[in-house]
C-alpha positions as CSV (number, residue, x, y, z in Angstrom):
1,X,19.3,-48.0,-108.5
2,X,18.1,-51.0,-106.5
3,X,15.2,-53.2,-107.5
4,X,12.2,-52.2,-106.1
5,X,10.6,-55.2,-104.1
6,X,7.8,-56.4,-105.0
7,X,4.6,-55.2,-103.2
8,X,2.6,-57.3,-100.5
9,X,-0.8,-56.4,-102.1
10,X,0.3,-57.7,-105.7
11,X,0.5,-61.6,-104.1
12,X,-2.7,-60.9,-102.9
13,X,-4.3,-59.6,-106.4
14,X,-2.4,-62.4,-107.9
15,X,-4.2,-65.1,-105.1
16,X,-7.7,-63.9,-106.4
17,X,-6.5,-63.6,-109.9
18,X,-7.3,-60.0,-110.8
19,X,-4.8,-59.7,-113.3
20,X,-6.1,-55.9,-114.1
21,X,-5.0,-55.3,-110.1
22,X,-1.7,-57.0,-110.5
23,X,-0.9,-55.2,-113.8
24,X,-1.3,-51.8,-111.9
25,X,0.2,-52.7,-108.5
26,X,3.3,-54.1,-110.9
27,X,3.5,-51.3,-113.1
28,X,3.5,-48.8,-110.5
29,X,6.3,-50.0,-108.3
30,X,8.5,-50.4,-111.6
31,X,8.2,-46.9,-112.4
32,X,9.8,-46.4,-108.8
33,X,12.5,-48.6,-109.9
34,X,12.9,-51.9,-111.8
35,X,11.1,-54.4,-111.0
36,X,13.2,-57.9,-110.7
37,X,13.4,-60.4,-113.4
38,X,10.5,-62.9,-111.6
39,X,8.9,-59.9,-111.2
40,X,8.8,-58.4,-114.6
41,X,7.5,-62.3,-115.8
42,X,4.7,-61.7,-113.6
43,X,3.6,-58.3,-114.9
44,X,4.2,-59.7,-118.5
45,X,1.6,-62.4,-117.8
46,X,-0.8,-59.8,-116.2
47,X,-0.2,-57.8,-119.2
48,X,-1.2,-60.4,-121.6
49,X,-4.1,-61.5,-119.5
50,X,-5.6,-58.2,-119.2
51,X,-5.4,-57.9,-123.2
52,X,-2.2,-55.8,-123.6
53,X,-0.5,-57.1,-126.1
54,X,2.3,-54.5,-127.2
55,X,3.5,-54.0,-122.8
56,X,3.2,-58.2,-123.0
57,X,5.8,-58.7,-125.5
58,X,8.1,-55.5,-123.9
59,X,8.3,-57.1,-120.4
60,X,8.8,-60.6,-121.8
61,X,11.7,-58.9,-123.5
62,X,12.4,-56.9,-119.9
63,X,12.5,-60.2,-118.3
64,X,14.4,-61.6,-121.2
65,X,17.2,-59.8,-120.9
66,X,17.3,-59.7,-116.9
67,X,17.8,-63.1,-116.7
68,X,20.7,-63.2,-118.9
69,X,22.1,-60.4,-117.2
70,X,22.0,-62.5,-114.0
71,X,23.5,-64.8,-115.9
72,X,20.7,-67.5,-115.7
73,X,20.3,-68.7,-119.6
74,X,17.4,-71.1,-119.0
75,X,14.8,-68.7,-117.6
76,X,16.2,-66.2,-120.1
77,X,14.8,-69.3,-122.8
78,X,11.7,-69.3,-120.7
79,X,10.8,-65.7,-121.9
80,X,11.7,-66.3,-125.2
81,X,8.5,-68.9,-125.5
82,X,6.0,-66.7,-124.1
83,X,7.2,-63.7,-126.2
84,X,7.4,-66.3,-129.5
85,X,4.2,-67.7,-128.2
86,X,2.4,-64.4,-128.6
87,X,4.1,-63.6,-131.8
88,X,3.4,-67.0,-133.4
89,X,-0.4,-66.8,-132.3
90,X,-0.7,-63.3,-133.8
91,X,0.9,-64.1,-137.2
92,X,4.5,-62.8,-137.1
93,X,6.3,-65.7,-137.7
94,X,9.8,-63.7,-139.1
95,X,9.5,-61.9,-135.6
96,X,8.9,-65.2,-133.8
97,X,12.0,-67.4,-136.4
98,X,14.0,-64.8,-134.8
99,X,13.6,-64.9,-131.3
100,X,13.9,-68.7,-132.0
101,X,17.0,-68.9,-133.3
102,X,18.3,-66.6,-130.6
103,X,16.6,-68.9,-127.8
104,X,18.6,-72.0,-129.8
105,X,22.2,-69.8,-130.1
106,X,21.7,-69.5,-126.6
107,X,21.1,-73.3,-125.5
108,X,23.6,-74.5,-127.5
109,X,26.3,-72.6,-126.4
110,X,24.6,-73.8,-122.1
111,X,25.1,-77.1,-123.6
112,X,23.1,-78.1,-120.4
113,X,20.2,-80.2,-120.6
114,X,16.8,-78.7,-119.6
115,X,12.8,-78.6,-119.9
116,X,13.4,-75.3,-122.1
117,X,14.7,-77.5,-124.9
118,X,11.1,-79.1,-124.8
119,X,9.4,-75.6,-124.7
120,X,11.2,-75.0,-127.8
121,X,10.5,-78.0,-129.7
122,X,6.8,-76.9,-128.7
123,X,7.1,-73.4,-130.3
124,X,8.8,-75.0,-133.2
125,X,5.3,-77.4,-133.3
126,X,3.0,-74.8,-133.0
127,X,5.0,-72.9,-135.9
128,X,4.5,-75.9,-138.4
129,X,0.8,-76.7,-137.3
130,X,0.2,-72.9,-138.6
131,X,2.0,-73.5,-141.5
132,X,0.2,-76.4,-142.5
133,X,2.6,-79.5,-142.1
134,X,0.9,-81.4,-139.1
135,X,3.1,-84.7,-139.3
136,X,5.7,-82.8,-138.8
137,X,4.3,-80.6,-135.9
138,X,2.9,-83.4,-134.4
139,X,6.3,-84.9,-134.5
140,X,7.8,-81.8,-132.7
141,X,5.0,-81.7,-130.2
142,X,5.7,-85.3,-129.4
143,X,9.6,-84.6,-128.5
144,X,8.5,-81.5,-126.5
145,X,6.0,-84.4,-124.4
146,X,8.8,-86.5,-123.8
147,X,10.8,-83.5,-122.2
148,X,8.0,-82.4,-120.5
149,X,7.4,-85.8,-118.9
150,X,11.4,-86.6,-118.3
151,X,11.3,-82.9,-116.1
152,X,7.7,-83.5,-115.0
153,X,7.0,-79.5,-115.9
154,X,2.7,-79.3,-116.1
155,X,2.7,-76.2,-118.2
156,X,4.9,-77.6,-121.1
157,X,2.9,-81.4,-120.6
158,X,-0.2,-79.5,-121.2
159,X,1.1,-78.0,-124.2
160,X,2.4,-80.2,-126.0
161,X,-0.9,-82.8,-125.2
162,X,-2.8,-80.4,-126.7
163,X,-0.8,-79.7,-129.2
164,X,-0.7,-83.1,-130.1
165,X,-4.0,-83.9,-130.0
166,X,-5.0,-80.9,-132.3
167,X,-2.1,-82.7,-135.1
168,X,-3.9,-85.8,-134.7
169,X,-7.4,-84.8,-135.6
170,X,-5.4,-82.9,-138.6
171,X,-4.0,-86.0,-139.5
172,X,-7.8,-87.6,-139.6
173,X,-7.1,-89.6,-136.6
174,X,-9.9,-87.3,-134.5
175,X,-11.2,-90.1,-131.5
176,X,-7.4,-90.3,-130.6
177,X,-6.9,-86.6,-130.9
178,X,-10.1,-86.0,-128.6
179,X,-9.2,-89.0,-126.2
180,X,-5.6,-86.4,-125.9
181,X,-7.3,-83.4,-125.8
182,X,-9.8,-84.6,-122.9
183,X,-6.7,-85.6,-120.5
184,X,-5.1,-82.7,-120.9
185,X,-8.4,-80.4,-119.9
186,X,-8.0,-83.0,-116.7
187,X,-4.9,-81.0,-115.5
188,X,-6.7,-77.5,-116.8
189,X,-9.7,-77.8,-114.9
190,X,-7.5,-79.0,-111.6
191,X,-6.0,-75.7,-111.5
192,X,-2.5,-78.0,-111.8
193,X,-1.3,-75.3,-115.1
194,X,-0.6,-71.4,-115.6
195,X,-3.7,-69.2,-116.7
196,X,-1.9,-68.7,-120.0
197,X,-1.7,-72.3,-120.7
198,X,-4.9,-73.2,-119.6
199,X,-6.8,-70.5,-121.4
200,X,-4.6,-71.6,-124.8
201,X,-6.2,-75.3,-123.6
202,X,-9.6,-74.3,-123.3
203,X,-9.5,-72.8,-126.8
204,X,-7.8,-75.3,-128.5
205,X,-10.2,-78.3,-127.4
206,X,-13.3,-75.9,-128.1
207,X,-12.2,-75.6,-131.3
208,X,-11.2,-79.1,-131.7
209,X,-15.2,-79.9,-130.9
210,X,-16.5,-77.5,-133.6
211,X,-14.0,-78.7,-135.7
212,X,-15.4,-82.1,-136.0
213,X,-18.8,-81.4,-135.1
214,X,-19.1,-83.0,-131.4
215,X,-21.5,-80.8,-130.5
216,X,-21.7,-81.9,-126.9
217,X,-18.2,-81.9,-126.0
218,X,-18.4,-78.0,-127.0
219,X,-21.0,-77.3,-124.7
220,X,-19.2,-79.0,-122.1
221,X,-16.2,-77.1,-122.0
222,X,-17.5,-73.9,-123.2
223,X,-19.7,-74.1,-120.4
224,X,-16.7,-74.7,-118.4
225,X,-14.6,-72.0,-120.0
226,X,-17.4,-69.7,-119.4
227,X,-17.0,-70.5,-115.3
228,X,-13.1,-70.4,-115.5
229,X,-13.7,-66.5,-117.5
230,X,-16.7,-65.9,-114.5
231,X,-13.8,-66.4,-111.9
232,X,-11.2,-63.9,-113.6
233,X,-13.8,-60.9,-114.1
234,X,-10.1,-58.8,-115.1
235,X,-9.6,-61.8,-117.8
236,X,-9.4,-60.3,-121.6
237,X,-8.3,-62.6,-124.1
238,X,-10.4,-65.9,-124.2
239,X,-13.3,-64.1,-123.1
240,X,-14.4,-63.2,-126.4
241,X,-14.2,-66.7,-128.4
242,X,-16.2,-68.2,-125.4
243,X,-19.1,-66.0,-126.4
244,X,-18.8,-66.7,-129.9
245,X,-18.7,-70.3,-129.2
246,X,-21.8,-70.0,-126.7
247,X,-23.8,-68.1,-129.2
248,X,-23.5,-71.0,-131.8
249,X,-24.4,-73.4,-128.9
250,X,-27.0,-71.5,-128.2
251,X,-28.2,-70.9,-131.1
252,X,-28.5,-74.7,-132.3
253,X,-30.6,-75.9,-129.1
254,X,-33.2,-73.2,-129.6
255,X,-32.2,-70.4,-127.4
256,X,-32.5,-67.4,-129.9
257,X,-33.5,-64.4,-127.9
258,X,-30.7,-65.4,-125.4
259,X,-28.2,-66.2,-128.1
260,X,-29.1,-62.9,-130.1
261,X,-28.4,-60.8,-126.3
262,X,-25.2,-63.0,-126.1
263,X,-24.0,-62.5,-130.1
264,X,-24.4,-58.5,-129.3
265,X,-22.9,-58.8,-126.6
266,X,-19.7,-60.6,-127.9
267,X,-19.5,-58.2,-130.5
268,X,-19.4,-55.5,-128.7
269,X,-17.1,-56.9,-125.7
270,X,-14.3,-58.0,-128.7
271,X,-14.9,-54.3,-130.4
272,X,-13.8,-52.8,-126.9
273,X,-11.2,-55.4,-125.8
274,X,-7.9,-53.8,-125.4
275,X,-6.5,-57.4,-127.0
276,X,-8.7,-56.5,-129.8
277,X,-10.3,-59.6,-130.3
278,X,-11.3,-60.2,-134.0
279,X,-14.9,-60.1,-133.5
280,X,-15.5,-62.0,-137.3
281,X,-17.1,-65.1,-135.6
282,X,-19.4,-63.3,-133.1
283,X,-20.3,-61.2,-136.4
284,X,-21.0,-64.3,-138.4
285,X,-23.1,-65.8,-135.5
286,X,-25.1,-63.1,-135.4
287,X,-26.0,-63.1,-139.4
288,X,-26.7,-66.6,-138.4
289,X,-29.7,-66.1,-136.1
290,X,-30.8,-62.8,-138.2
291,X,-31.0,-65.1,-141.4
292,X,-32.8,-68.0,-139.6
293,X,-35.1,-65.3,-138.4
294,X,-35.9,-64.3,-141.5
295,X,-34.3,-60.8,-140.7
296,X,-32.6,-60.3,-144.1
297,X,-30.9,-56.5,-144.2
298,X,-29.8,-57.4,-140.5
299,X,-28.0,-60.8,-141.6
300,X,-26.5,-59.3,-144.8
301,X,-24.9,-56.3,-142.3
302,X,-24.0,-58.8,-139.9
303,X,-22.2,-60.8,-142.8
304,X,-20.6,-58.0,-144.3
305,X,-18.9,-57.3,-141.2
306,X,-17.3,-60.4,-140.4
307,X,-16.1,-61.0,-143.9
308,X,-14.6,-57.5,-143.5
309,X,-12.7,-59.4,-140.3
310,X,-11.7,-62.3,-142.0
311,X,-14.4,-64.8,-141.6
312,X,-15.9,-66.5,-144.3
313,X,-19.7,-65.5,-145.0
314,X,-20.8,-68.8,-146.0
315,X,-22.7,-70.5,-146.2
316,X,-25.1,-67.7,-144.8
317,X,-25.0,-65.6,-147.5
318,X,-25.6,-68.6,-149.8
319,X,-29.0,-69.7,-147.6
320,X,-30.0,-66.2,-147.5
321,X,-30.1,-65.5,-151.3
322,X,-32.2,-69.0,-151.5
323,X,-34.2,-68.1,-149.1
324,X,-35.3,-64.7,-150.9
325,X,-36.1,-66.5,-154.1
326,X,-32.6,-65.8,-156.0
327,X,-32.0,-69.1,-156.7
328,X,-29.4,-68.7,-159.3
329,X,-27.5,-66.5,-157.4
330,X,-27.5,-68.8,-154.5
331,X,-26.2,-71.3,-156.8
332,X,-23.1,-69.5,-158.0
333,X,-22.3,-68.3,-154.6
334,X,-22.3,-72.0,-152.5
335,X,-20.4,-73.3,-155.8
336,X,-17.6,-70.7,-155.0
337,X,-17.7,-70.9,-151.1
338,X,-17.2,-75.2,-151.6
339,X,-14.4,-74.7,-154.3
340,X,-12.6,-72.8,-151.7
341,X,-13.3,-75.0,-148.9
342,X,-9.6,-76.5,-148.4
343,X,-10.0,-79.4,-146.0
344,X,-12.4,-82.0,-145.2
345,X,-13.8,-80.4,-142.2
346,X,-14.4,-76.9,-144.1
347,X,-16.3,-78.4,-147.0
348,X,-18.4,-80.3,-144.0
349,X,-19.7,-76.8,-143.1
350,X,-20.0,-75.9,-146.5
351,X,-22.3,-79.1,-148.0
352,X,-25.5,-79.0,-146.3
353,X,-26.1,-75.8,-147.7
354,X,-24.5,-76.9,-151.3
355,X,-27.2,-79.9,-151.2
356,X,-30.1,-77.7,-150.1
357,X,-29.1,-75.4,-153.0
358,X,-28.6,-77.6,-155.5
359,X,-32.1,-79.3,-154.6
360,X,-34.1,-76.0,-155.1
361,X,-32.1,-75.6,-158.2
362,X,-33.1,-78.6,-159.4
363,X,-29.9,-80.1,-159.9
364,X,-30.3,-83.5,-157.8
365,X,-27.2,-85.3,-159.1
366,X,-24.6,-82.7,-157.7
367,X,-27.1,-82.2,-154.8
368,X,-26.4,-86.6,-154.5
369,X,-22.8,-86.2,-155.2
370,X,-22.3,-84.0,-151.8
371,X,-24.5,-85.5,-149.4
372,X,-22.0,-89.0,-150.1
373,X,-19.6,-87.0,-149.5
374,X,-21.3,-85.5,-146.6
375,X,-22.1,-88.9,-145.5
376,X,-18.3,-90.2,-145.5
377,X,-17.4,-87.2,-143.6
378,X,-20.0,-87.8,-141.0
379,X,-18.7,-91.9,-140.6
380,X,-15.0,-90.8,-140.5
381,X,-15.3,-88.1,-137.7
382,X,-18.0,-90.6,-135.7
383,X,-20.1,-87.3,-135.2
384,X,-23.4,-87.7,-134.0
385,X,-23.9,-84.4,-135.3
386,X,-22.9,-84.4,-138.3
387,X,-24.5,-88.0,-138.8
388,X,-27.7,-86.5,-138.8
389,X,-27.3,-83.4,-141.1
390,X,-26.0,-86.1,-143.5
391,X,-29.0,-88.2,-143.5
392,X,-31.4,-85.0,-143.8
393,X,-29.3,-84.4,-146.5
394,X,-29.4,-88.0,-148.2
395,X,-32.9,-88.0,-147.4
396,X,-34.1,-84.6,-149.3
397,X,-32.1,-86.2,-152.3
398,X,-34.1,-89.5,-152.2
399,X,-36.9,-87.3,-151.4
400,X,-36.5,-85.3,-154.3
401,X,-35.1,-88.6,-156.7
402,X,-39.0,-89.6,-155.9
403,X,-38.0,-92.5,-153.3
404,X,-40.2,-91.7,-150.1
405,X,-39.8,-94.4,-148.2
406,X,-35.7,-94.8,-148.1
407,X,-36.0,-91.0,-147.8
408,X,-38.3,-91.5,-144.5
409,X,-35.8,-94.0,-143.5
410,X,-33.0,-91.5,-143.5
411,X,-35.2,-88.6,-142.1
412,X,-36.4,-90.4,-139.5
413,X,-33.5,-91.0,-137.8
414,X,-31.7,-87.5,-138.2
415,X,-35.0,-86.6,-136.2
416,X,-34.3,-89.1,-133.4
417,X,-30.3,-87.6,-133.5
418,X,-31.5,-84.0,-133.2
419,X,-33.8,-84.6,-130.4
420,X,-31.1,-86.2,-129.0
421,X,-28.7,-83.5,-129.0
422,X,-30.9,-81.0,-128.2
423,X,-31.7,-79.4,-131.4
424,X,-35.0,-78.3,-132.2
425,X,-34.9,-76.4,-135.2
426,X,-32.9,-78.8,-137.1
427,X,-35.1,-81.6,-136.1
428,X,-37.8,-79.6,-137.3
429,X,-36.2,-79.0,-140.5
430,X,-36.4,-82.5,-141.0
431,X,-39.5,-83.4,-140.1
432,X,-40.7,-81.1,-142.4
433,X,-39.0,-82.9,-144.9
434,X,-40.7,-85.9,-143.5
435,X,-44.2,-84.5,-144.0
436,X,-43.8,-83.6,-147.7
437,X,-42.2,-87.3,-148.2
438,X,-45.2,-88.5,-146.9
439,X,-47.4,-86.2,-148.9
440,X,-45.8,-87.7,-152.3
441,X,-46.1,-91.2,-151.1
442,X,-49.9,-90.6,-150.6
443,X,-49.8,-90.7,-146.2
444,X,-51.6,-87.7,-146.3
445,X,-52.4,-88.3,-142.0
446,X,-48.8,-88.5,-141.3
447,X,-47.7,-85.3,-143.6
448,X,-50.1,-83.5,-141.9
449,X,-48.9,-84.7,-138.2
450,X,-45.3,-83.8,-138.7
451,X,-45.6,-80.5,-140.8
452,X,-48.2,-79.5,-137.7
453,X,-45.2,-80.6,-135.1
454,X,-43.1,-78.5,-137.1
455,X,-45.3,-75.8,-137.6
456,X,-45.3,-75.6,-133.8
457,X,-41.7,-75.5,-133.1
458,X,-41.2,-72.6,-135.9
459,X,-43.9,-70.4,-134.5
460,X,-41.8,-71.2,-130.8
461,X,-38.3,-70.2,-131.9
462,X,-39.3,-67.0,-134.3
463,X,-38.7,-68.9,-137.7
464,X,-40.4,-66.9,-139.7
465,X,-39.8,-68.2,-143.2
466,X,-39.7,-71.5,-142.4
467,X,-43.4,-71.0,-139.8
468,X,-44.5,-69.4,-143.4
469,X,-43.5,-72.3,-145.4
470,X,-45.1,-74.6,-142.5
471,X,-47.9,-73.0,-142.8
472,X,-48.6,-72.6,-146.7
473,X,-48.0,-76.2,-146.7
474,X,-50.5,-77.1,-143.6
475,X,-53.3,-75.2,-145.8
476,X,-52.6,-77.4,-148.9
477,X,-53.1,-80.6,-146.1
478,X,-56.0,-78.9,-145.3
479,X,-57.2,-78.7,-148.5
480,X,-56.7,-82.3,-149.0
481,X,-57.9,-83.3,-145.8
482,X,-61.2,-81.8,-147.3
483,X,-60.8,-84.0,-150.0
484,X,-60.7,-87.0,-148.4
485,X,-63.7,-86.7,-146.1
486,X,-67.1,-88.0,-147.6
487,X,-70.2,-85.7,-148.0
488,X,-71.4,-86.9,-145.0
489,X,-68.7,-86.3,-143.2
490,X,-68.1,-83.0,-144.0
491,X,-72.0,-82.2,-143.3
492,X,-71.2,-83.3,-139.6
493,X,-68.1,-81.4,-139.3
494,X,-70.3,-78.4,-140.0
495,X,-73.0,-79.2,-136.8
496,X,-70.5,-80.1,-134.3
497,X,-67.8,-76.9,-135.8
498,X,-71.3,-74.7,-134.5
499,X,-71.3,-76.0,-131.0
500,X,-74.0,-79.1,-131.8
501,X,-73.7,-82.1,-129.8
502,X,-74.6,-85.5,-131.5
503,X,-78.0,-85.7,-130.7
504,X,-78.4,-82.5,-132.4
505,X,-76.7,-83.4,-135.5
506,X,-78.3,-86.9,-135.3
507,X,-81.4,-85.2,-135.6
508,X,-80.3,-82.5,-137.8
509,X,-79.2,-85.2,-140.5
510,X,-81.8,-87.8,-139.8
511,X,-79.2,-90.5,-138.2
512,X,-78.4,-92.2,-135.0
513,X,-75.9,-90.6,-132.2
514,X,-73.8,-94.1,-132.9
515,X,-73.2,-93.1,-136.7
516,X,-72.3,-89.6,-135.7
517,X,-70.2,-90.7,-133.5
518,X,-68.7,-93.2,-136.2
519,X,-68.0,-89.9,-139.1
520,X,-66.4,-88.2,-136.0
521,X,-63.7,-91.1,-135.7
522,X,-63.0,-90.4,-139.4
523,X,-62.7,-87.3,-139.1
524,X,-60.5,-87.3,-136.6
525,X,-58.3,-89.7,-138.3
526,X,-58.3,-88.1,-141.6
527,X,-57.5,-84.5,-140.0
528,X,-55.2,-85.6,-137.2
529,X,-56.8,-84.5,-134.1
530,X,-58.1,-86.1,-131.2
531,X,-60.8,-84.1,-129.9
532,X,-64.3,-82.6,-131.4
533,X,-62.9,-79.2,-129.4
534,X,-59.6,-79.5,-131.9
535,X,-61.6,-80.6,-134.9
536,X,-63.9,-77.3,-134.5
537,X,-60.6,-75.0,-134.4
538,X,-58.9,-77.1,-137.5
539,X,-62.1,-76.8,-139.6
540,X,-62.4,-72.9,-138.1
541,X,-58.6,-72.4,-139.0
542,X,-58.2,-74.1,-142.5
543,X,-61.8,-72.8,-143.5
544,X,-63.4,-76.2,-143.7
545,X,-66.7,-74.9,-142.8
């Protein structure tokens, strides 16, 4: 039987990338006869990027064997490390050590030299990074660059850059793995590399972001990814993660009806994705914003599923049990979750919520122990970030040690960071802190200030525990604001709260309009506001009159 040609309208699907189109032009003109061997490559990569997995790995095999047919070894290779490729990324390593060794039989015996050498020292890379021995992957990765580079191939330069770069931060050497990482997304967002490979890219440096906290690199090229996915509306795999990742983005710069839309929405897109996405971060997300919500039975479902994936559920679970007064249990679960925190950067998402814990269960030294640790994280990545949860968290443990004014020190400037990165619950969070610092160091004006600023933001984003907390503590200021104004003072406060203007309660209380005028300055100081309009509601509001 003769190859069947390959149809006109397939070039044109493939122009405007609609892999689903391609997949079902292909597939029906090689169930009228075989497709050739370029041809079965291209309905393997339509395969793949339409989420079919199990047809992927049959065509790259298709193709495999077509080529050697035709006698041609090193496209034969060439299908070997997409096949492997898949295989590696999904976990079958014994699958993908054989196909290796066949791809290596195969070159040795061509004796010829050529870029697929490179693309299997790159397999061989991304093999060891999974295993866990990064010099050595790095090492790999590095030999596949220099083939890459002699042949001048894009697909196999991007590769290996990016595998290199993802060694690097590994090997705690993050500025020069991100430096990498950046110049390869330089060739990705040209258009100069295959959708495979550039989808592979986008998720690598994503990841690489999260992984040492640059929160504004993430946002950059998950806001990128999400364009390159926009322009592919057949694309499957990739579109998933770039939800996940958007909802956490999201989610940190205040966004929380959105984000909660876009977390349901990921769920449900990686629950019905033929690649079957493993939906465990989306899920975690999603606990995320439930907990912070203070939507408990939600966050614990939303938990319990992706732990049932395979993602951890801390330290949600953890801030969640603290949050509903188990204390103890809280304790004994972020102790746990930090023991089996392997690397630096998984303990790093693991100690702000093992100080916070440790804090309310009145354990300050471990609580000090973990936010220096926390601290030398922070300094080694260089993250911004992280720099900030850091000093909240060295601040609440000078805070709590009794040492307000290094604590406002600290505080202070995690609020400046988190304004600068967009984050207005955290820098809430901390200014919080700030106002009960100020509280214990007797700056009862400036506690009141910031627990009203964050009182604010709370009641704006839908943090209900924390707006409750905000608020118990603005009616103890209250309280004390009471306190501190004189007899008098609190005598005028009552006229002008009922509408009086000075001359009225000059006359009232038998003084001149310039005193009343003087107790109203007070009392403006001492409550934090700056009108008589404002000072009517506060005393209204905390029950001052």
């Amino acid at each position: 039987m003769n190859p069947a040609p390959e149809p006109r309208s397939a070039e044109e699907a493939w122009a405007r990338h609609a892999w689903g189109d391609v997949f079902e032009i292909l597939s029906e003109a090689d169930r009228h006869g075989p497709l050739p061997p370029d041809g079965l490559e291209r309905l393997a990569l339509a395969a793949h990027l339409t989420g079919r997995r199990p047809e992927s790995g049959d065509l790259w095999t298709r193709a495999h064997h077509a080529w050697l047919t035709r006698g041609d070894v090193q496209r034969a290779v060439h299908c070997v490390f997409w096949l492997g490729l898949d295989l590696v990324l999904s976990g079958e390593w014994s699958r993908a050590a054989g196909w290796m060794a066949r791809a290596r039989r195969l070159l040795d015996a061509e004796r010829t030299d050529c870029v697929e050498e490179g693309y299997l020292l790159a397999l061989q890379g991304l093999q060891s990074y999974f295993a866990g021995d990064s010099a050595h992957a790095e090492d790999l990765s590095g030999q596949a660059l220099a083939f890459a580079t002699r042949f001048g191939d894009a697909d196999l330069m991007n590769f290996s850059m990016v595998s290199v770069g993802e060694c690097l931060i590994r090997l705690g050497r993050p500025s020069e793995g991100i430096r990498l990482l950046d110049e390869a997304m330089v060739a990705v967002t040209a258009g100069e590399v295959s959708p495979i490979v550039s989808g592979l890219a986008y998720c690598a440096v994503i990841a690489a972001c999260h992984e040492v906290f640059d929160l504004r690199r993430a946002r950059e090229w998950t806001a990128e990814l999400s364009r390159w996915c926009s322009a592919q509306q057949q694309l499957v795999p990739y579109r998933g993660i770039c939800l996940a990742h958007r909802v956490e983005i999201m989610r940190l710069h205040g966004d929380w009806a959105d984000a909660l839309d876009e977390a349901d929405r990921a769920c449900r897109w990686m629950r019905s994705a033929p690649a079957a996405e493993s939906a465990d971060a989306a899920y975690y997300q999603l606990g995320e914003l439930h907990r912070v919500r203070g939507e408990y039975e939600e966050a614990q479902r939303a938990y319990g599923e992706a732990s049932r994936l395979g993602h951890t559920a801390q330290p949600g679970i953890a801030l969640s049990l603290l949050a509903t007064g188990e204390v103890e249990a809280a304790e004994a679960a972020i102790r746990t979750a930090l023991d089996a925190a392997g690397d630096r950067n998984a303990r790093c998402r693991i100690l702000p919520a093992y100080v916070e814990v440790m804090l309310a269960a009145a354990k300050v030294e471990d609580a000090r122990t973990a936010a220096q640790e926390l601290a030398g994280a922070a300094e080694a990545l260089d993250s911004p970030l992280l720099g900030a949860v850091a000093g909240r968290a060295r601040g609440a443990v000078l805070a709590a040690s009794g040492e307000a004014r290094g604590a406002q020190a600290l505080l202070g400037r995690a609020v400046a960071t988190f304004r600068e990165l967009d984050a207005p619950y955290e820098a809430a969070r901390t200014r919080l802190l700030i106002g009960l610092s100020c509280r214990e160091s007797g700056d009862e004006v400036t506690a009141r200030l910031e627990i009203e600023a964050a009182t604010a933001v709370f009641r704006a984003l839908g943090a209900a525990p924390d707006l409750v907390r905000a608020e118990e503590l603005a009616l103890k200021a209250a309280g004390r604001a009471a306190g501190l104004l004189t007899a008098r003072e609190r005598e005028v406060l009552r006229h002008v709260a009922v509408g009086k203007s000075n001359r009225a309660v000059a006359d009232d209380l038998f003084l001149s309009e310039k005193t009343v005028a003087r107790h109203l300055g007070n009392i403006f100081t001492k409550l934090g506001v700056a009108s008589r309009s404002a000072a009517t509601a506060y005393a209204h509001r905390h029950g001052l009159v």
